[in-house]
MIDOSE-1310 file (N, C-alpha, C; in nm, 2 decimals, decimal comma, always signed):
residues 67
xxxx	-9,72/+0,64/-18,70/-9,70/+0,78/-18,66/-9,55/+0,82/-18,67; -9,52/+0,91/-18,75/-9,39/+0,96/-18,79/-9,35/+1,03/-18,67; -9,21/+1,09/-18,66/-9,14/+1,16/-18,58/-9,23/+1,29/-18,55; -9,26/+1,35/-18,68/-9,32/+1,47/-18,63/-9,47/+1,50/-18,56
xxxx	-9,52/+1,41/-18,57/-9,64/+1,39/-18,61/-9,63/+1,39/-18,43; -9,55/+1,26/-18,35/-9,51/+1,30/-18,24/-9,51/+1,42/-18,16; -9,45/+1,48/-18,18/-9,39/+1,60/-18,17/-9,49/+1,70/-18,15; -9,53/+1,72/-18,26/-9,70/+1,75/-18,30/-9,80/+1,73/-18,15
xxxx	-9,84/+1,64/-18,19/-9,92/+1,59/-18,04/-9,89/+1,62/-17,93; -9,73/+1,62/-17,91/-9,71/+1,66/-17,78/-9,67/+1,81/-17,71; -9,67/+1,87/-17,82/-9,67/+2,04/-17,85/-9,80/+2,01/-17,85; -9,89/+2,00/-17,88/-10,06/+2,04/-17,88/-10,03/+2,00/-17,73
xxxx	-10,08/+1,87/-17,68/-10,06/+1,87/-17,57/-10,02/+1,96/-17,43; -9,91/+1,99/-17,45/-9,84/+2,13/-17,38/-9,91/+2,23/-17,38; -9,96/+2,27/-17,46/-10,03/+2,42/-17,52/-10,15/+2,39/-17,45; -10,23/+2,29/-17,47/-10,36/+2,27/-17,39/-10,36/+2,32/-17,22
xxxx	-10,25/+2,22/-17,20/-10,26/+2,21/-17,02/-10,18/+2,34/-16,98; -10,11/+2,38/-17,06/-10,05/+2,52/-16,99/-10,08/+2,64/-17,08; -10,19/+2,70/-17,06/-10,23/+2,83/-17,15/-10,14/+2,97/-17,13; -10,13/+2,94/-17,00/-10,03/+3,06/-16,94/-9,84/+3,04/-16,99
xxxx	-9,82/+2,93/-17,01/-9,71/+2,98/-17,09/-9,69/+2,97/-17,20; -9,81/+2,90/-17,24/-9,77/+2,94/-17,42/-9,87/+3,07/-17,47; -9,93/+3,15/-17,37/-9,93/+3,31/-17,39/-9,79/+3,38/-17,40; -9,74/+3,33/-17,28/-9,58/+3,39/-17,28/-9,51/+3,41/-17,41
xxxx	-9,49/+3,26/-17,40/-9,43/+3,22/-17,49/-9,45/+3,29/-17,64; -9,60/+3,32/-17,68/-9,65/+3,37/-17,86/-9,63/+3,50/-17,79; -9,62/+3,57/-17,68/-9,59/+3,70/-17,66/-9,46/+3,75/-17,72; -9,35/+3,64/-17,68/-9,22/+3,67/-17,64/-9,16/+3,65/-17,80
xxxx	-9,21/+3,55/-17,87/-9,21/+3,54/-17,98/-9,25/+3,66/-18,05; -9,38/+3,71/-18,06/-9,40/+3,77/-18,17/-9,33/+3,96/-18,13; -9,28/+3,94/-17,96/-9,21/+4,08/-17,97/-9,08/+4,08/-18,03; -9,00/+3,93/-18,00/-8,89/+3,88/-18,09/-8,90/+3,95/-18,27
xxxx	-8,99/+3,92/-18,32/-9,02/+3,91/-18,47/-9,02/+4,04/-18,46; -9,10/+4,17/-18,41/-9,13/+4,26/-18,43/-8,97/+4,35/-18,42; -8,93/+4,30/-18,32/-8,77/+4,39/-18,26/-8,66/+4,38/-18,39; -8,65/+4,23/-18,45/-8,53/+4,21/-18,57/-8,61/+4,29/-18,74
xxxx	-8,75/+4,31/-18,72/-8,85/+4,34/-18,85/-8,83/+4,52/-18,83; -8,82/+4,54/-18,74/-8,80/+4,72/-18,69/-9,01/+4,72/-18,71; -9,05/+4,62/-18,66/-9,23/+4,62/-18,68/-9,31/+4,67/-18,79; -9,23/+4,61/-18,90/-9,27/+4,62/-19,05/-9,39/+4,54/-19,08
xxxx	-9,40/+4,41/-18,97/-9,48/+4,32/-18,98/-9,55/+4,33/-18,85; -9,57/+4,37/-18,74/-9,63/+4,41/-18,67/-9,75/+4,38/-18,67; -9,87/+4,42/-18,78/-10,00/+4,39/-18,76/-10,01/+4,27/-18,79; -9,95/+4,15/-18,88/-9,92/+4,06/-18,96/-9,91/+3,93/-18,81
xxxx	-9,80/+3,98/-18,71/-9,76/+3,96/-18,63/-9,86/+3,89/-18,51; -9,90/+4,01/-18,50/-10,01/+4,06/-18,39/-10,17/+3,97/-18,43; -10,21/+3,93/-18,56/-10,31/+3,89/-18,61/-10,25/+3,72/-18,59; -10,15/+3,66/-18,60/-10,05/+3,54/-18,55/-10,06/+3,50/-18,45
xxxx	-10,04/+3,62/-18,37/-10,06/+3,59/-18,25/-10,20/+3,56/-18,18; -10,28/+3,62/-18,19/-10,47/+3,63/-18,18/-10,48/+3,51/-18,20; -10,42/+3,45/-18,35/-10,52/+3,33/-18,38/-10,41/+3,19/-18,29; -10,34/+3,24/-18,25/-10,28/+3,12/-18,17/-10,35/+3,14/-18,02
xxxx	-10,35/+3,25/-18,00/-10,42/+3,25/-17,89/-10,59/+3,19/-17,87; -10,65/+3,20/-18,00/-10,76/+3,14/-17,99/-10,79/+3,00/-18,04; -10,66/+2,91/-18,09/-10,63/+2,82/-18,09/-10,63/+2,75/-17,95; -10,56/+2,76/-17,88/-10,51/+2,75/-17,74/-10,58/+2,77/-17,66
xxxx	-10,64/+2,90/-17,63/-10,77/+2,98/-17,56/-10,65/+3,03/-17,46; -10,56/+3,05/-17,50/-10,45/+3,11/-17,39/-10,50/+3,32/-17,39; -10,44/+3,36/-17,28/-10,43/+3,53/-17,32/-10,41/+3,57/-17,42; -10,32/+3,51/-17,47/-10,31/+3,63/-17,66/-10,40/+3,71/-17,73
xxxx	-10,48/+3,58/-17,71/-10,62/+3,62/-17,80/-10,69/+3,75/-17,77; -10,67/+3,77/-17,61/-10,72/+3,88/-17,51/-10,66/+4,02/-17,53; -10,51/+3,98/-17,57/-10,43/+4,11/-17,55/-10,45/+4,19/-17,67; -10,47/+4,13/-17,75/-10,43/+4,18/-17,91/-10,53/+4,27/-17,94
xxx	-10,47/+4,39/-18,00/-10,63/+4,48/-18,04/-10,68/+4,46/-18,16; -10,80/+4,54/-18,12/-10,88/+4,47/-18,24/-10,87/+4,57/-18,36; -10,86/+4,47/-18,51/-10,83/+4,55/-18,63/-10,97/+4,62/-18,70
């Protein structure tokens, strides 16, 4: 098992046991992305965010409207 592969696992890991902050977290991110983009990519964004949220089963998936 290589370095990242590590890394990997233990980012999955995290994300499992803490849903609530890696909501935060793809929140905080994808308002980052949208603020330096002037939300050129917004829906693009927003659809990244969903599927990480439903990856995870964290809130994102909840917040995001539907297209």
């Amino acid at each position: 098992m290589g370095l990242f592969d590590s890394a990997k696992d233990k980012a999955t890991e995290f994300a499992n046991d803490n849903p609530d902050k890696m909501s935060d977290g793809v929140e905080k991110g994808g308002d980052f992305v949208d603020s330096k983009t002037g939300d050129k990519y917004a829906d693009q964004v927003d659809k990244g965010q969903a599927a990480i949220g439903d990856k995870f089963g964290g809130a994102a998936a909840d917040e995001q409207p539907e297209n």
